[in-house]
C-alpha positions as CSV (number, residue, x, y, z in Angstrom):
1,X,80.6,105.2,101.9
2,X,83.5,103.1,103.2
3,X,86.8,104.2,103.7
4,X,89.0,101.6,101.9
5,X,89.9,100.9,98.3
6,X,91.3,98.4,95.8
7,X,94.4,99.5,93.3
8,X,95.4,97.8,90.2
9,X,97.8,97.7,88.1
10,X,99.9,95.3,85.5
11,X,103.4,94.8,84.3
12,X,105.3,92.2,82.3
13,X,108.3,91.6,84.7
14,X,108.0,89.3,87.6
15,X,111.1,91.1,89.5
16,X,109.3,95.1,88.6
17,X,105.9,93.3,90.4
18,X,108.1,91.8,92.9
19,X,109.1,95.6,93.8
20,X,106.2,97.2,93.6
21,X,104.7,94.3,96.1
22,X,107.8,94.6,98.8
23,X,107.2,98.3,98.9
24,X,104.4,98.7,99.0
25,X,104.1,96.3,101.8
26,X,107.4,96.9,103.8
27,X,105.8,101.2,103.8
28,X,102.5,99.4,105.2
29,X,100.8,101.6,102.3
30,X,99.4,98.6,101.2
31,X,97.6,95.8,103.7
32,X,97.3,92.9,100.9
33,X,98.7,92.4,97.8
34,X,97.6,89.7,95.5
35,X,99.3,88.7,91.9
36,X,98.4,87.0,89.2
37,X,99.2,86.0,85.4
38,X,97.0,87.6,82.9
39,X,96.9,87.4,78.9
40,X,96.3,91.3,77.8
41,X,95.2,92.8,74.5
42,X,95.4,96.3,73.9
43,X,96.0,99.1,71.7
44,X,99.4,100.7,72.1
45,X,101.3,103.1,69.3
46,X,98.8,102.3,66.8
47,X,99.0,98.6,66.9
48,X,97.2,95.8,68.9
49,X,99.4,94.1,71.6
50,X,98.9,91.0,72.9
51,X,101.3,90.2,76.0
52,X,101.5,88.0,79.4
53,X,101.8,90.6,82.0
54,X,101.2,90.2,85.9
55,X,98.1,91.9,87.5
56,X,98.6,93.2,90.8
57,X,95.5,94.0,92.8
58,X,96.6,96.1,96.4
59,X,94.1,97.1,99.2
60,X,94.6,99.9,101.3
61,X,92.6,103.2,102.3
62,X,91.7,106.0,100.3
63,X,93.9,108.2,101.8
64,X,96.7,106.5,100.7
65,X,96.2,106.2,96.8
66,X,97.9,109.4,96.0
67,X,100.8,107.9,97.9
68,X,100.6,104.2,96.3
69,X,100.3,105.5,93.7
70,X,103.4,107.5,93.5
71,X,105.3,104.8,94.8
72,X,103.8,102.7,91.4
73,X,105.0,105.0,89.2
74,X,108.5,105.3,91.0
75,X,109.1,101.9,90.6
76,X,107.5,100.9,87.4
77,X,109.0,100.6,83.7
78,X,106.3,101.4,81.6
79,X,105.9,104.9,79.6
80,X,102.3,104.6,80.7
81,X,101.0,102.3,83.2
82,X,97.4,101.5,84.5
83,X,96.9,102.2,88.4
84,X,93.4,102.5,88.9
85,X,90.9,102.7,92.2
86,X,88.2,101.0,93.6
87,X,85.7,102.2,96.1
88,X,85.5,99.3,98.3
89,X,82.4,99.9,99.6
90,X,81.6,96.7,102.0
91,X,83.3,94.0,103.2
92,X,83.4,92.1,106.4
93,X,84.0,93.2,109.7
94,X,86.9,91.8,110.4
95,X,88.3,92.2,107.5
96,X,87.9,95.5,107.0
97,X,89.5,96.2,110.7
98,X,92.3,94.0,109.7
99,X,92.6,95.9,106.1
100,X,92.5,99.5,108.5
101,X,95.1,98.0,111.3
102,X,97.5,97.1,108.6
103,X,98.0,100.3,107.2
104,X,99.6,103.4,108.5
């Protein structure tokens, strides 16, 4: 099983994404983060939303999601926010040593 993951999360303010980008980055928590616009629909205080929000997708290892992921919630403005994990299980070589060099 590799050591590294992918995080996600979304939020509808280009200057809250910038934030969470910079820190993440400038704490080298994070070795990549890439942002895009996405159209969401979802269920939220018993009525369907349907907002633009930006997704951010980070990669870093394992050992520093419970970090990242403090740092998310520190700097986010949503009640609830999504910050999820992915096993990354593969990748290239070099990209992978890049990915482990990058972070602290």
């Amino acid at each position: 099983m590799g050591k590294y993951c992918i995080i996600t999360t979304a939020c509808n303010k280009t200057e809250i994404a910038n934030k969470i980008i910079d820190s993440l980055l400038e704490k080298r928590l994070v070795s990549c983060c890439q942002s895009w616009d996405i159209f969401s629909s979802y269920w939220w205080e018993g009525k369907i939303e349907k907002k633009t929000e930006i997704f951010i997708q980070m990669k870093t290892k394992k050992e520093l999601f419970n970090e990242v992921k403090e740092e998310i919630l520190r700097l986010h403005d949503y009640d609830i926010c999504e910050i999820a994990s992915y096993d990354l299980d593969d990748g290239s070589d070099g990209f992978l040593n890049w990915l482990g060099y990058e972070t602290k």
